[in-house]
C-alpha positions in Angstrom: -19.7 8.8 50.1 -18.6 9.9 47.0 -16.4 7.5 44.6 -12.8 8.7 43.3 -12.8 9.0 39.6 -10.1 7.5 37.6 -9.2 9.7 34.7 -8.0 7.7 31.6 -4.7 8.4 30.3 -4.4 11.3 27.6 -3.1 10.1 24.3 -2.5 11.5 21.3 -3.1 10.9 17.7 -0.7 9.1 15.3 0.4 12.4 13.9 3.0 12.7 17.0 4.9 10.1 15.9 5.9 11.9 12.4 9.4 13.1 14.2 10.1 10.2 16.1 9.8 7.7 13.5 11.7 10.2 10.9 14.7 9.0 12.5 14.4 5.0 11.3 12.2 5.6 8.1 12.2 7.3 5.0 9.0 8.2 4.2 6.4 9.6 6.5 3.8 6.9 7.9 1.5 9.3 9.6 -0.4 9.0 5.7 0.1 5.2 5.3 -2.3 2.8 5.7 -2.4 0.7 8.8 -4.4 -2.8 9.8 -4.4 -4.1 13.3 -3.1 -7.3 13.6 -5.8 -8.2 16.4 -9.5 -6.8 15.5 -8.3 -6.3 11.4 -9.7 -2.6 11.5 -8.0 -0.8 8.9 -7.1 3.1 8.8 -4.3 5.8 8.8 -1.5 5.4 10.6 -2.5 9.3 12.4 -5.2 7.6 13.5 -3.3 5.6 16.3 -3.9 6.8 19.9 -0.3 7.4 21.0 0.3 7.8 24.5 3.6 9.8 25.5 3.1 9.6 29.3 5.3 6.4 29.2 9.0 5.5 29.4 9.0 6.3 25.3 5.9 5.6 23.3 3.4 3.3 23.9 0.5 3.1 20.7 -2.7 1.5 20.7 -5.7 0.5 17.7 -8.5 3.2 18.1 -9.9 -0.2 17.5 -9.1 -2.6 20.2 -6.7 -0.5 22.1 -3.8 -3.4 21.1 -0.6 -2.1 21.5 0.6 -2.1 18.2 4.4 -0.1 18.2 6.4 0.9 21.5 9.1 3.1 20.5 11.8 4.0 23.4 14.9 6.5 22.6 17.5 6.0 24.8 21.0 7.1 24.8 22.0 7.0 21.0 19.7 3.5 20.7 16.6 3.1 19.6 14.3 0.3 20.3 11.3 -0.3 17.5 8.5 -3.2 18.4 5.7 -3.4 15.6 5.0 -6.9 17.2 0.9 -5.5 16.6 0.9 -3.4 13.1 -0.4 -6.2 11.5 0.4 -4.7 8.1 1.5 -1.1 6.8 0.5 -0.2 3.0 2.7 2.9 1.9 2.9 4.6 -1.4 6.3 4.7 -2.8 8.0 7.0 -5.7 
């Protein structure tokens, strides 16, 4: 008897959120800095495993696999949770 396999959900890196997040911030975070507010691994924000199979965005650490931003257009509104980005580091002008 043979088991069924459960495939794990395809993500995608952090660079998929460059357009998306264009719309609320100025600069582009796919180059900042990122620590996870759970395990404390630091790296770049493309580095997030971003998975688009959801209502919106749902992104996890590479780390831990915390959510660390949901991000949900809808209608003219858009809804922004950080609640796990521990910290962001960005260079500014």
């Amino acid at each position: 008897m043979t088991t069924p396999s459960v495939s794990e959900p395809s993500h995608l890196d952090g660079n998929a959120l460059a357009g998306p997040l264009s719309e609320v911030f100025r600069v582009d975070l796919t180059g900042a800095t990122r620590r996870c507010a759970v395990c404390g691994i630091t790296g770049a924000f493309a580095e997030l495993r971003v998975y688009a199979e959801c209502p919106g965005l749902v992104v996890r650490c590479p780390g831990c696999d915390t959510v660390v931003l949901r991000l949900v257009h809808e209608g003219g509104v858009l809804w922004l949770d950080l609640g796990g980005t521990g910290c962001l580091r960005l260079r500014v002008k």
